[in-house]
N, CA, C and O of each residue as an XYZ file, in Angstrom:
512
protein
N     -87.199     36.457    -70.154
C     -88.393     37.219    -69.884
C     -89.493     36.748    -70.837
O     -89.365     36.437    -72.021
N     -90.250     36.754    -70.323
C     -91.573     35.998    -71.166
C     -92.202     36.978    -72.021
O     -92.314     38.097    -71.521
N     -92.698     36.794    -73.358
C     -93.252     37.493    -74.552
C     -95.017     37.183    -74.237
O     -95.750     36.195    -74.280
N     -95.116     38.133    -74.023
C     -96.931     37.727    -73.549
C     -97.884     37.596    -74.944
O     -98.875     36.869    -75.026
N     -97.267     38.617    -76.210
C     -98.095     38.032    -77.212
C     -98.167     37.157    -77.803
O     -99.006     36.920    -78.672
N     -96.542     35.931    -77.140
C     -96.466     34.867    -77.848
C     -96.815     33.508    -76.652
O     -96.237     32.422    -76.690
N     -97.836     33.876    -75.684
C     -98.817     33.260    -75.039
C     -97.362     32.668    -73.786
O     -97.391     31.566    -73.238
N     -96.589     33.375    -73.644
C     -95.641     33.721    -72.415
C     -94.213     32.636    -72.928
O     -93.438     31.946    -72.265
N     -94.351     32.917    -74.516
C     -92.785     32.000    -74.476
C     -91.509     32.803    -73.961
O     -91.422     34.016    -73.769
N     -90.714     31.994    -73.816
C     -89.582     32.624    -73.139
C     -88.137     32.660    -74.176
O     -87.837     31.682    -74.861
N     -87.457     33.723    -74.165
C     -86.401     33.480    -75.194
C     -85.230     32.996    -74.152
O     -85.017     33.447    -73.027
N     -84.303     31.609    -75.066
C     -83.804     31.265    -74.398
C     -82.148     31.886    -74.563
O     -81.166     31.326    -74.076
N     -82.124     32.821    -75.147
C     -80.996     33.596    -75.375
C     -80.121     34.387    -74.306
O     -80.334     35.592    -74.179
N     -79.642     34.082    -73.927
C     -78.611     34.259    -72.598
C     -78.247     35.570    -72.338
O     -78.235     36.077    -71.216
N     -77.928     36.156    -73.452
C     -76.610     37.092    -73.684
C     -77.837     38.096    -73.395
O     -79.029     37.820    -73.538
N     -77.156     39.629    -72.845
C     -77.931     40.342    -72.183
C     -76.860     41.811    -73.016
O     -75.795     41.838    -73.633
N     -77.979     42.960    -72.540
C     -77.178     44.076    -73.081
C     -77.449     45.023    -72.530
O     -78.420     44.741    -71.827
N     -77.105     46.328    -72.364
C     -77.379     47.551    -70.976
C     -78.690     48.194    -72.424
O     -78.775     48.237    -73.652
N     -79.250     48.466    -71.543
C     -80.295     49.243    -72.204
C     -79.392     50.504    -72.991
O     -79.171     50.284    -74.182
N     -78.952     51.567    -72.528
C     -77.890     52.338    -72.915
C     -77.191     51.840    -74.582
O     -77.201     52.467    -75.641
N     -76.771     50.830    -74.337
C     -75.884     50.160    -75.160
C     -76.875     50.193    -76.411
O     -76.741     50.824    -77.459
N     -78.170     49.122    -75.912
C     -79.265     48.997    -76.952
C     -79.824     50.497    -78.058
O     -79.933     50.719    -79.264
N     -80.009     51.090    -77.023
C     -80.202     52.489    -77.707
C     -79.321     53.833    -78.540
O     -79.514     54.894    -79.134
N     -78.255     52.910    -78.085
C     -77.259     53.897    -78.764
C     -76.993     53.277    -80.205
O     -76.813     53.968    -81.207
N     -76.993     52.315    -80.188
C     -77.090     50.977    -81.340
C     -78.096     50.956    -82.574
O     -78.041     50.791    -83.792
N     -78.742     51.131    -81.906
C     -80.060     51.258    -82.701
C     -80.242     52.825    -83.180
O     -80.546     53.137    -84.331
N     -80.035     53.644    -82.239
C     -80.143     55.463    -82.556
C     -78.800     56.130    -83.726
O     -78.820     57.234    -84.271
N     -77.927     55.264    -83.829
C     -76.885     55.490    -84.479
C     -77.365     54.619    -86.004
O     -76.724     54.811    -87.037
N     -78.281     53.886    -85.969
C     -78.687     53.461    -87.448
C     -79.562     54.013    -87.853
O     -79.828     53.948    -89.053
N     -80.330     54.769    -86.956
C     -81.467     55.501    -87.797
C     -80.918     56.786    -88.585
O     -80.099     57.585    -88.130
N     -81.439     56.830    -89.682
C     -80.984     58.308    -90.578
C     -81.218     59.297    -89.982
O     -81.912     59.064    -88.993
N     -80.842     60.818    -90.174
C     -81.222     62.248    -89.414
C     -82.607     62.080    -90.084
O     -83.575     62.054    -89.323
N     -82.759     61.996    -91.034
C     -83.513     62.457    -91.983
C     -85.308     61.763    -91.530
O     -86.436     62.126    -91.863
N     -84.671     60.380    -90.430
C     -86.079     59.847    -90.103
C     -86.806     61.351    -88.949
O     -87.943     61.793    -88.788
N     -85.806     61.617    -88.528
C     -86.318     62.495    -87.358
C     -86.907     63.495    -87.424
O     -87.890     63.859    -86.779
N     -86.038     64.273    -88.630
C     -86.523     65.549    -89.325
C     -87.948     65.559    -89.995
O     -88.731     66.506    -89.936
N     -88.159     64.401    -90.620
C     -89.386     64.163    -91.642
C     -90.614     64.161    -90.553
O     -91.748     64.500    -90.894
N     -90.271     63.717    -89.109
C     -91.621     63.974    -88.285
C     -92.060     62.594    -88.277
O     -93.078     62.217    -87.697
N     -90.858     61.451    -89.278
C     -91.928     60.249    -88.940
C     -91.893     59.493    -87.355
O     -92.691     58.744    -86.793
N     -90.578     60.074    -86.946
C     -90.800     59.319    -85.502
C     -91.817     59.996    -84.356
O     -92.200     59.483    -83.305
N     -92.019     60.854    -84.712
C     -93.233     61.291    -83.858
C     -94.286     60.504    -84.343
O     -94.767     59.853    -83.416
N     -94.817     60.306    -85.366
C     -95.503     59.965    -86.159
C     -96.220     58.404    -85.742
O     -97.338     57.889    -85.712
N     -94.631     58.004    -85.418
C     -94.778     56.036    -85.105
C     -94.808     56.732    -83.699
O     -95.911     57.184    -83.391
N     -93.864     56.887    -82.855
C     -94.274     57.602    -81.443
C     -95.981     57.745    -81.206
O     -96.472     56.998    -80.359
N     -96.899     58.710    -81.956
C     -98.401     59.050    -81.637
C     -99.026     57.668    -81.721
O     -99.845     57.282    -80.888
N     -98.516     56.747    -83.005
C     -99.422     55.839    -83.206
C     -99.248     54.578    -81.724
O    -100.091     54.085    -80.975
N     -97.958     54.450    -81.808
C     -97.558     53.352    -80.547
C     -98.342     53.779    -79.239
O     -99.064     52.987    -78.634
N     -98.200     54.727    -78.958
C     -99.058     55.732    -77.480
C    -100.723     55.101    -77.809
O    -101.227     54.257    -77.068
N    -101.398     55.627    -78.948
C    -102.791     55.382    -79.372
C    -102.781     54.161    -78.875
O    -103.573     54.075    -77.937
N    -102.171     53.093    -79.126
C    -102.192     51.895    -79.302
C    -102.369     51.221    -77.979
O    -103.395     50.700    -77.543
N    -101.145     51.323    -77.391
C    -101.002     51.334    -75.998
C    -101.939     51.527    -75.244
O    -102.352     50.634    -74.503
N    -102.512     52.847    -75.286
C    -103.953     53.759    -74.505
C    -104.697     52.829    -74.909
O    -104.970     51.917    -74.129
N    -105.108     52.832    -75.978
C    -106.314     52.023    -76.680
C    -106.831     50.050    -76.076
O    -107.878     49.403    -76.060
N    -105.214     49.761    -75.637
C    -105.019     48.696    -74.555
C    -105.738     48.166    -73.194
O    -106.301     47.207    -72.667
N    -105.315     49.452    -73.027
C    -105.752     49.881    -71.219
C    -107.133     50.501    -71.541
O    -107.519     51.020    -70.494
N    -108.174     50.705    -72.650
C    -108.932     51.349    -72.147
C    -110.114     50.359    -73.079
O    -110.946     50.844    -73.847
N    -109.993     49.332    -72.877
C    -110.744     48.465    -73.615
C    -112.153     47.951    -72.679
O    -112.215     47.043    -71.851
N    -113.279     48.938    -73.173
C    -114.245     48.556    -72.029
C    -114.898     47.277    -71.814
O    -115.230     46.331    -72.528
N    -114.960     47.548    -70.695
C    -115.807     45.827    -69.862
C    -116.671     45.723    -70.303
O    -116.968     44.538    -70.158
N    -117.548     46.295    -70.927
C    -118.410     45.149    -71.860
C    -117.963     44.435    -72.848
O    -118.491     43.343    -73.053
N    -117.091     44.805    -73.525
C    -116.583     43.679    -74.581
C    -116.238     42.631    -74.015
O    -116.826     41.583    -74.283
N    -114.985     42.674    -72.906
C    -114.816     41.856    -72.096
C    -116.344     40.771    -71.628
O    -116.605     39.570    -71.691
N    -116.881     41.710    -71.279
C    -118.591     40.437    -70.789
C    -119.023     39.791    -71.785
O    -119.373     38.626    -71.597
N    -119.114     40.374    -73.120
C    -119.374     39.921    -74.290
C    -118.791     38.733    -74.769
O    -119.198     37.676    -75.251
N    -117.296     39.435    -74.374
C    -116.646     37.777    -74.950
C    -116.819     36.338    -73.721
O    -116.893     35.166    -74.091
N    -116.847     36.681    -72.604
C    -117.229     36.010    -71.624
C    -118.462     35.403    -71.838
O    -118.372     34.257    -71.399
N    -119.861     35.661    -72.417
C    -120.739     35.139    -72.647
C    -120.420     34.194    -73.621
O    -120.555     32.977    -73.495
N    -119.864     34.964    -74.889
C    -119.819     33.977    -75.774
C    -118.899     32.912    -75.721
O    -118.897     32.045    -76.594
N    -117.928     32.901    -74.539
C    -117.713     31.724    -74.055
C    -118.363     30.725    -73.258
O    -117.841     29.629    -73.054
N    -119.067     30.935    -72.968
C    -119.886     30.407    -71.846
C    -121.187     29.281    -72.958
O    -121.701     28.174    -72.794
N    -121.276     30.666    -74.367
C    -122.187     29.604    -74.982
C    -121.325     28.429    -75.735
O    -121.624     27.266    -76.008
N    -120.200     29.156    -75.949
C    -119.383     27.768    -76.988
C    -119.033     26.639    -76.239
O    -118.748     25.548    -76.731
N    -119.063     27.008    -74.596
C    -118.977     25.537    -73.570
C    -119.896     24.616    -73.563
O    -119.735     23.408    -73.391
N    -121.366     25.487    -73.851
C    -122.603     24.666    -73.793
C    -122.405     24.096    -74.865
O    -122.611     22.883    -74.819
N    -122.030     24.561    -75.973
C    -122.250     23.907    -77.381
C    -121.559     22.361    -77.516
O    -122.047     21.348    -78.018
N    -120.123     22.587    -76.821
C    -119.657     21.638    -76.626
C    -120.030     20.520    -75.535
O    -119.592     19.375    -75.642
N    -120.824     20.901    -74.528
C    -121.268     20.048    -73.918
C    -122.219     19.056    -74.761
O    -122.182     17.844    -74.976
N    -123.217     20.251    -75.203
C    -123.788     19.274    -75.764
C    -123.236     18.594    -77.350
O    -124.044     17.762    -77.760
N    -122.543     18.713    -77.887
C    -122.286     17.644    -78.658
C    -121.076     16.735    -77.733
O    -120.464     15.998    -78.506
N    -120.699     16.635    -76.627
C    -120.240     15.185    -76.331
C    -121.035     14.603    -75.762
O    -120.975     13.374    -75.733
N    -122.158     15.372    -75.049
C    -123.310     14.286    -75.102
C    -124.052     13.669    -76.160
O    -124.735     12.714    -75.789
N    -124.108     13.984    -77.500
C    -124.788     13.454    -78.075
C    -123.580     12.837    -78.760
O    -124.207     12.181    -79.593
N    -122.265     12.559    -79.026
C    -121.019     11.433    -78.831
C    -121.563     10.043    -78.140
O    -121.917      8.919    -78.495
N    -121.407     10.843    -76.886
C    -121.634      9.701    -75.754
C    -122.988      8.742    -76.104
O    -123.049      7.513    -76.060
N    -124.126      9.770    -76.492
C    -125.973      9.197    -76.323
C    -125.504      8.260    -77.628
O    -126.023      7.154    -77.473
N    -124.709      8.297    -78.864
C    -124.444      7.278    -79.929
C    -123.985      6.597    -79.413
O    -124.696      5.592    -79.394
N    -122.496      6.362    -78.524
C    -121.598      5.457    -78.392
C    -122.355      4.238    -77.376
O    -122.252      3.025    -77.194
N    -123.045      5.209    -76.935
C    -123.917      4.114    -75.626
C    -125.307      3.417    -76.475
O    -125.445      2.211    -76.265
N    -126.079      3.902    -77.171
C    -126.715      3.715    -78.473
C    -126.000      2.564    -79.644
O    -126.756      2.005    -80.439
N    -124.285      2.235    -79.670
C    -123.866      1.319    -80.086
C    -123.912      1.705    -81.541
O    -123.846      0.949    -82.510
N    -124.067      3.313    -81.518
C    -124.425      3.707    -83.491
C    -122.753      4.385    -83.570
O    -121.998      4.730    -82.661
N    -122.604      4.391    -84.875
C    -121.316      4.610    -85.299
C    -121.415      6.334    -84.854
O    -122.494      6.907    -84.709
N    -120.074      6.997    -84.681
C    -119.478      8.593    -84.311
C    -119.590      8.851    -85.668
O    -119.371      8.105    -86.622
N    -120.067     10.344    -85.619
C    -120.131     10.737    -86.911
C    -119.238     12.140    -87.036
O    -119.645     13.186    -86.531
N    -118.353     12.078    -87.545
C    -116.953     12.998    -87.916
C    -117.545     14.433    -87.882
O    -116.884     15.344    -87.383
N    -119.038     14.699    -88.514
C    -119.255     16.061    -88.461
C    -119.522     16.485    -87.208
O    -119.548     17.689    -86.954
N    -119.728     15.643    -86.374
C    -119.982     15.929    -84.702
C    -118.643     16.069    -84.509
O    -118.707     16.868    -83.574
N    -117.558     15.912    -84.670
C    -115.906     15.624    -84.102
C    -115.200     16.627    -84.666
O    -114.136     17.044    -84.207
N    -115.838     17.118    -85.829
C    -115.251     18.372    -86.465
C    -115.475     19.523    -85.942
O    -114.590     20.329    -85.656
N    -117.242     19.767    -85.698
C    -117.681     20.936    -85.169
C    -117.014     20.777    -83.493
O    -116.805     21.851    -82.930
N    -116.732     19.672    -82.815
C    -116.326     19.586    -81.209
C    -114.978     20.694    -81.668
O    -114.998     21.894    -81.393
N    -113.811     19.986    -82.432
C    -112.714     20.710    -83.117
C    -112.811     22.111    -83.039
O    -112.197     22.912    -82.334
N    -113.750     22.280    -83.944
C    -113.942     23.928    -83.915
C    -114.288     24.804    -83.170
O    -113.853     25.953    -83.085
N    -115.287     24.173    -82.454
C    -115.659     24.794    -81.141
C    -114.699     25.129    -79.841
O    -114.826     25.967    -78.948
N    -113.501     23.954    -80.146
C    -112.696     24.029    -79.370
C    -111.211     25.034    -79.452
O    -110.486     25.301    -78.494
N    -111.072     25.368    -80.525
C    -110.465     26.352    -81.029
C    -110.609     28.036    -81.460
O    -109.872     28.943    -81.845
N    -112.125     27.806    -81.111
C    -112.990     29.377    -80.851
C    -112.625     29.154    -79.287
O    -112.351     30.130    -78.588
N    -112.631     27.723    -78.714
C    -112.769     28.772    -76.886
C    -111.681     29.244    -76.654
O    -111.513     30.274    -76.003
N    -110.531     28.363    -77.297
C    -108.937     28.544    -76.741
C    -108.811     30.018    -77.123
O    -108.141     30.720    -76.365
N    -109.410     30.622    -78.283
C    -108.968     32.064    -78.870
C    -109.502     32.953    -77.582
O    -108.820     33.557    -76.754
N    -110.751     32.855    -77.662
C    -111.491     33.503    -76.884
C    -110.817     33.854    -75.509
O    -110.626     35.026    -75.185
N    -110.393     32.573    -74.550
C    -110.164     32.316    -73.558
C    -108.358     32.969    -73.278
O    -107.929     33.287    -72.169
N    -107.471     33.045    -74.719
C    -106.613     34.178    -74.732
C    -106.914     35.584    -74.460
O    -106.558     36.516    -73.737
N    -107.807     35.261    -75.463
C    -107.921     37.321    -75.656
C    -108.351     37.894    -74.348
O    -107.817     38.913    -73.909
N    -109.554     37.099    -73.545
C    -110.260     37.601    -72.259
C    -109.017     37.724    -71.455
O    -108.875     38.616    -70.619
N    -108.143     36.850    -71.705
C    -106.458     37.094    -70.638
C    -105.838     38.094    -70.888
O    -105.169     38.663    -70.026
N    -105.937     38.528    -72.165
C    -104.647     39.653    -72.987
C    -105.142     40.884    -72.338
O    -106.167     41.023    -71.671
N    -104.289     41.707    -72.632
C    -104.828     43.546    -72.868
C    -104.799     43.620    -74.314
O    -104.359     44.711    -74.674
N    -105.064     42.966    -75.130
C    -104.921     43.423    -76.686
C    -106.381     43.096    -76.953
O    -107.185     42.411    -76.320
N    -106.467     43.692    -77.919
C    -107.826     43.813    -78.863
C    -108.356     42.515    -79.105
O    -107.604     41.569    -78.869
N    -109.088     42.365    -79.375
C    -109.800     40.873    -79.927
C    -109.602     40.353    -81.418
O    -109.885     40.881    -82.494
N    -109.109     39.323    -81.152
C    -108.502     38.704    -82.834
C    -109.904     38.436    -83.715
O    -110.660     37.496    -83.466
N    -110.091     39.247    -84.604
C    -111.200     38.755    -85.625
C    -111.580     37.257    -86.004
O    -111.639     37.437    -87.220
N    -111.862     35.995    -85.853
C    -112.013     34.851    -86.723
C    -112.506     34.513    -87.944
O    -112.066     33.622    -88.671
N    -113.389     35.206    -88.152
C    -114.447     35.594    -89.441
C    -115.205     34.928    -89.402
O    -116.315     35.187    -89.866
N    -114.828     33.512    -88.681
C    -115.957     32.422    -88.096
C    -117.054     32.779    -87.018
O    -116.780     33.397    -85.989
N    -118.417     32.303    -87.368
C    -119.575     32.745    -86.183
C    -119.624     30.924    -85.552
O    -119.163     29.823    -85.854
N    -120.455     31.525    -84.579
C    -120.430     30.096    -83.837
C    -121.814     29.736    -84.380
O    -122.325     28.653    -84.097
C-alpha cells in the first residue's frame, strides 16, 4: 500500500496482520495509566484537529500556491533563455545562472507536491 507522505513509496514487506491482531498488540502495551491520565484523548483531539484541519484547507492558499508556481516557471523560463541567448552568443555559462535554474527547480518540485497533498504547506524559509 502506498505511503502518500512519502510521495507514494510502497513498503515492500509481505507479511500482513488482521487489524484485530494489530490492536490488541499494541493496546496490551499501553499502560492503564496512559488512559486514565486523559492523555489518549488528548492525542485522540489533537489527531482529529489535524485531520479536519486537512480537509479544510481553503482554496485560496491552494491558488496562491498555484500562482506562485506559475511565477517560478516563468523564472525559469527565462533564465534558460538567457543560457541559451549566451551559448548561441558563444560566451561562457555562468554557474550563478545554473544555480538559481537549481533552485528554482526545487521550489517547483515542493510546491508542485504540496498543491497534490492534503497536508499543509512545507515552510522553505526561502523567497523566490
Amino acid at each position: 500500500m502506498p505511503i502518500d507522505e512519502l510521495g507514494g513509496a510502497c513498503c515492500s514487506n509481505s507479511k500482513t496482520i488482521i487489524r484485530q491482531e494489530l490492536e490488541s498488540r499494541v493496546l496490551d502495551c499501553v499502560p492503564a495509566a496512559f488512559f486514565a491520565e486523559g492523555i489518549f484523548d488528548t492525542l485522540s483531539e489533537r489527531s482529529i484537529a489535524y485531520e479536519t484541519a486537512k480537509l479544510k484547507r481553503p482554496l485560496a492558499e491552494r491558488d496562491q500556491m498555484k500562482r506562485k508556481l506559475s511565477e517560478l516557471e516563468g523564472k525559469q523560463q527565462n533564465i534558460i533563455q538567457q543560457i541559451s541567448d549566451r551559448a548561441a552568443e558563444g560566451r561562457p555559462r555562468l554557474p550563478a545562472l545554473d544555480d538559481t535554474l537549481d533552485r528554482l527547480e526545487a521550489e517547483r518540485q515542493i510546491l508542485e507536491t504540496e498543491i497534490a497533498s492534503e497536508l499543509p504547506p512545507i515552510s522553505t524559509g526561502q523567497s523566490a
